[in-house]
C-alpha positions as CSV (number, residue, x, y, z in Angstrom):
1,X,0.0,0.0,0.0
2,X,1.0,3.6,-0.7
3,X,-0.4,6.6,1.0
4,X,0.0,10.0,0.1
5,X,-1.4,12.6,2.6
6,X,-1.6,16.3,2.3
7,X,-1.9,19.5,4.9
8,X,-1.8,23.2,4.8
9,X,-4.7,24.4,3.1
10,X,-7.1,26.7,4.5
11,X,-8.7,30.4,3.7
12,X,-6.7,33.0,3.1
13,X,-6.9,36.7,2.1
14,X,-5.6,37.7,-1.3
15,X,-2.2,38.5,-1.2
16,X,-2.1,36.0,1.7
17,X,0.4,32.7,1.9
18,X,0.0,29.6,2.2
19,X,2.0,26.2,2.6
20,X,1.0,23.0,1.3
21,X,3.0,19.7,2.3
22,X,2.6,16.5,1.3
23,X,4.1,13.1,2.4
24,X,4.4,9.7,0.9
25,X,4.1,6.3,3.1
26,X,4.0,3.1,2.6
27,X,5.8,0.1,0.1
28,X,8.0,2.7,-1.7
29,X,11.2,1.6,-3.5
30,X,11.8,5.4,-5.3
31,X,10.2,8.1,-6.0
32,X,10.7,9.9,-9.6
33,X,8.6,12.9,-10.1
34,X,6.2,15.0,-7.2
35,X,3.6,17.4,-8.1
36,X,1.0,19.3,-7.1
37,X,-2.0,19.7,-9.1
38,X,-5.5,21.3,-8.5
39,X,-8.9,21.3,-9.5
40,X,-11.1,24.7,-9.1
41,X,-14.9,24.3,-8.7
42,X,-16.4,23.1,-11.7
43,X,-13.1,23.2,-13.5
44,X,-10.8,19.8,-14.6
45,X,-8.0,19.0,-12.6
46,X,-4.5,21.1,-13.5
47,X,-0.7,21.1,-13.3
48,X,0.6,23.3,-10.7
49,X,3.8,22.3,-10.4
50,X,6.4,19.3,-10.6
51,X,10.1,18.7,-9.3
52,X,11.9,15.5,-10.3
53,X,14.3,13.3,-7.8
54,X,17.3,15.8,-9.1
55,X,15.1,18.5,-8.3
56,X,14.4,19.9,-11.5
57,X,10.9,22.1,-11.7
58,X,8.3,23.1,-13.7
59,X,5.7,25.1,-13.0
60,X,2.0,26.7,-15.1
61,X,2.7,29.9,-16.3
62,X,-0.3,31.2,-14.1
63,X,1.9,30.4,-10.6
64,X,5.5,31.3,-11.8
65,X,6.6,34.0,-9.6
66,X,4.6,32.9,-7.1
67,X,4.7,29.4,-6.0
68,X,7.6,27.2,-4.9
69,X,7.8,23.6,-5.1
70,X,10.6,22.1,-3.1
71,X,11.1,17.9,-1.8
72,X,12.9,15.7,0.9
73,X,14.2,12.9,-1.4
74,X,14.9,11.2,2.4
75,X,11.7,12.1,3.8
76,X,9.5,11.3,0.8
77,X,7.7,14.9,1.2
78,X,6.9,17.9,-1.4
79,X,6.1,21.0,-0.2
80,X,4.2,24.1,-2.1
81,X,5.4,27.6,-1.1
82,X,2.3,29.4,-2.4
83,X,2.8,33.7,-2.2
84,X,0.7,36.6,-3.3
85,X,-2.0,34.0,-3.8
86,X,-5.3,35.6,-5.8
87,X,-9.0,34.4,-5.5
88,X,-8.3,32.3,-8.8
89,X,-6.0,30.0,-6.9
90,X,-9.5,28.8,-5.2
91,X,-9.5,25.1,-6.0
92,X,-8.9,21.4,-4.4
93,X,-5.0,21.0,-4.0
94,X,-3.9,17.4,-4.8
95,X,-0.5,15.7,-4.3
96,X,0.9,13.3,-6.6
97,X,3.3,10.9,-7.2
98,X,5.4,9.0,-9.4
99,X,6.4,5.7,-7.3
100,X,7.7,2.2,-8.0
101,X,7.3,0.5,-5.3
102,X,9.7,-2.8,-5.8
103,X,13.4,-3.1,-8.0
104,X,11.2,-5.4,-10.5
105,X,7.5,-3.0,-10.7
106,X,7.4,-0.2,-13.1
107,X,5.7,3.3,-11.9
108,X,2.6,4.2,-11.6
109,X,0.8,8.0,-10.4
110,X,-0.7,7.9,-6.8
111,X,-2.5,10.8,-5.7
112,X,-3.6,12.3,-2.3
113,X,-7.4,13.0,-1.0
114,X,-6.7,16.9,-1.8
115,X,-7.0,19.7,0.1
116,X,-9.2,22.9,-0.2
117,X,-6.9,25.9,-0.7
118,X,-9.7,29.2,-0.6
119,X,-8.8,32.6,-1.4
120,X,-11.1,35.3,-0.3
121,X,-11.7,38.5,1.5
């Protein structure tokens, strides 16, 4: 079994911060790429941002500047930095993962439960 399970969302005033974090438990034999995406109300689900084992990034044009993805390689944990946030960045947060979980398994995406991330005054 794998688990991934986020914290850190929460209402927050434009221009407000916010930190997401995310862990990964369970039968895990390495990790390859973390992400964050989210899914705003009625809306499909989108990339926010990814960082590979190396900790290469890549990020939606609509959060550059603003967010920061960062991981623990040892910990199995990605964080979001999320700055200057706007009442667009309203959605469910979900973590993702790219695991193998044995030498002989290939990878497969796991995702967390999400997380509601609300920007409002």
């Amino acid at each position: 079994q794998v688990q991934l399970v986020e914290s850190g969302g929460g209402l927050v005033q434009p221009g407000g911060s916010l930190r997401l974090s995310c862990g990964a438990s369970g039968s895990i034999f390495s990790i390859n790429v973390m992400g964050w995406y989210r899914q705003p109300p009625g809306k499909q689900r989108d990339l926010v941002a990814t960082i590979t084992s190396g900790g290469s990034t890549n990020y939606a044009d609509s959060v550059k500047g603003r967010f920061t993805i960062s991981r623990d390689n040892a910990k199995n944990t990605v964080n979001l930095q999320m700055n200057s946030l706007k009442p667009e960045d309203t959605a469910v947060y979900y973590c993702a993962a790219d695991i193998r979980r044995s030498i002989l398994s290939s990878t497969r995406y796991y995702w967390g439960q999400g997380t509601q991330v609300t920007v409002s005054s």
